[in-house]
N, C-alpha and C positions, 0 to 999 in steps of 0.2 A: 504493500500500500504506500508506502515512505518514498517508495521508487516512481511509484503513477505519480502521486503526488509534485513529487521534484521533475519529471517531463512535464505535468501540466504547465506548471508554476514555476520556474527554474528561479535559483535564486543565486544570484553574483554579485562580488564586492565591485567597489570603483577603487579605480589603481589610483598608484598618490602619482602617478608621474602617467602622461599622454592619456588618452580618452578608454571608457569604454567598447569593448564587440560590441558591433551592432545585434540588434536581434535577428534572427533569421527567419523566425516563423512571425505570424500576428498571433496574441494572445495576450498575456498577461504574465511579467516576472518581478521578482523583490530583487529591489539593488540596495547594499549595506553599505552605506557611506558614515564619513566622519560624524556628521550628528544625528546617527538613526537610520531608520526604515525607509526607504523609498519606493514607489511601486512606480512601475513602466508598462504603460498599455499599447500595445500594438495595434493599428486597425491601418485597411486599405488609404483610409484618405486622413488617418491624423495620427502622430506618436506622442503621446505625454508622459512625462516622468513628475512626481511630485510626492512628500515627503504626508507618509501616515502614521509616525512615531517618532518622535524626539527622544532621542540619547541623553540622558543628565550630565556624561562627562564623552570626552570625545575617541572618537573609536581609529582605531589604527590603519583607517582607509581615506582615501582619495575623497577631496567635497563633489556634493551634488548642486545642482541647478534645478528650479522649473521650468521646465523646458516642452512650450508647445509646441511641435511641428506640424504645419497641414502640407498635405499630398495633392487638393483637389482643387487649385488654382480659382479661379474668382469666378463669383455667377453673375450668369451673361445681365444685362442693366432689363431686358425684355423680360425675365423672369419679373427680376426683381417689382419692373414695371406692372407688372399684371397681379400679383399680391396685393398693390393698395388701390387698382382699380378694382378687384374684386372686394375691399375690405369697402371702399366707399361705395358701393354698390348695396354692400348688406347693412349698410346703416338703418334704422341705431341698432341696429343687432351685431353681434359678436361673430366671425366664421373666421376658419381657419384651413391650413395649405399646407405643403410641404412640397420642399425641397430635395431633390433625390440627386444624387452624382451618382453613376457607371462605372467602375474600377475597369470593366474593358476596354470599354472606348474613352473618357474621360470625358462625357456628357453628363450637361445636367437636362433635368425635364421638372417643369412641375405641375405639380398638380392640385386643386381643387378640394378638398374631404367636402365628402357629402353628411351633409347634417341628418343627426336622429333629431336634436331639437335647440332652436339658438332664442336667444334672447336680449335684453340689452347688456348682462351681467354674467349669462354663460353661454358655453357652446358645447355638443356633444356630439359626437361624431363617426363615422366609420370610419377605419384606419386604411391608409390606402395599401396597395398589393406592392412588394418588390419584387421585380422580376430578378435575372439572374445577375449576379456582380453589381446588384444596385444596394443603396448606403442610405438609410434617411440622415441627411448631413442637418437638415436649417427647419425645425419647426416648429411654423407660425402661427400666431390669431391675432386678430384684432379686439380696440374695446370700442371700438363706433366713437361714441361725440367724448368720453373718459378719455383721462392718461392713461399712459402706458406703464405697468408694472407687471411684476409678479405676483399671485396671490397664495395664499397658502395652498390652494389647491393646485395650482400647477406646480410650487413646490412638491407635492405629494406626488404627481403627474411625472417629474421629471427623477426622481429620486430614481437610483440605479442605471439611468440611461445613459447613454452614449452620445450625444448629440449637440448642434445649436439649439436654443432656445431663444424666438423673439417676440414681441409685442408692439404692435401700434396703435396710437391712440389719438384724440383731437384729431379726428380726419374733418370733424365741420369747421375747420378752423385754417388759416393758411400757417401756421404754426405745429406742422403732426410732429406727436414724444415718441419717442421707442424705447427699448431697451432689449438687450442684445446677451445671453450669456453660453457659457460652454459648459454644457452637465458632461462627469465623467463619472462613473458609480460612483453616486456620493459627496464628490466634490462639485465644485462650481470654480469659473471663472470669470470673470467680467469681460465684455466681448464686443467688438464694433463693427461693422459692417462699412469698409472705406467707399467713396465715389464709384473705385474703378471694380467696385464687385468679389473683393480682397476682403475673406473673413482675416478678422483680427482678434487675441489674446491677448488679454493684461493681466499677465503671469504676476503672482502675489509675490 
């Protein structure tokens, strides 16, 4: 068992002198650095490394970084464009989309969720389908004529996921809010969505 374990999960120090192996597989391994724990998550289109145990005194390896990497370069402005034509469209109600990238061809598409029931404070919905090598990267809702936040229920919604998380809000207004974050089981990051369609981390 100790054996499956360590293939699932492998687990390696950080050298004090030049970099870590890269990982070879996607999955998930522990890297033991100078102050503690760190876990490394592998996926097609993002690699994160970030610290889940603090050391009291320091350990006889190499320091760590958090360290976002994306793989799946910027979404196209048409996407982006048609998310708050559909959000203004479902005013004052709530709906929500998603974003998908292709690990074969390195396309994004998105899509629509189709509502079981929306409002001007929730949304509910059917999850859309992944086809083969596709990734839910970016997903979104709007709040209609609200700001944009997070609520504890999409907290709850996002808890263990792997994904962007975004929201728009004040779309009756020429002033729309958002807010942008990166869920990776558990953790969060703060997250921006640049001009040229460049997701962005603001590594803690």
């Amino acid at each position: 068992m100790d054996a499956i374990i360590q293939g699932m999960f492998p687990t390696v120090m950080m050298p004090r002198e030049g970099m870590i192996e890269p990982a070879t597989n996607n999955g998930t391994r522990y890297v033991v650095a100078r102050d503690g724990l760190w876990r490394e998550v592998m996926l097609p289109w993002v690699t994160v490394l970030h610290k889940i145990a603090h050391s009291d005194f320091m350990l006889p390896y190499g320091p760590a970084k958090d360290t976002v990497a994306l793989k799946c370069g910027p979404i196209p402005s048409e996407l982006r464009s048609k998310f708050v034509q559909d959000a203004k469209a479902a005013m004052p109600n709530e709906m929500a989309a998603a974003v998908v990238w292709n690990s074969n061809d390195h396309s994004w598409r998105y899509e629509k969720r189709e509502n079981m029931q929306a409002t001007a404070d929730l949304v509910e919905y059917h999850e859309v389908q992944l086809g083969d090598g596709e990734y839910l990267v970016l997903d979104l809702h709007s709040h209609g004529t609200f700001s944009a936040f997070f609520s504890q229920k999409d907290d709850q919604d996002d808890m263990g996921s792997m994904k962007f998380s975004g929201v728009i809000g004040n779309l009756d207004t020429g002033d729309m809010t958002s807010v942008l974050r990166l869920n990776m089981l558990g953790q969060t990051w703060d997250a921006d969505l640049a001009s040229n369609g460049k997701l962005e981390v603001l590594c803690k």
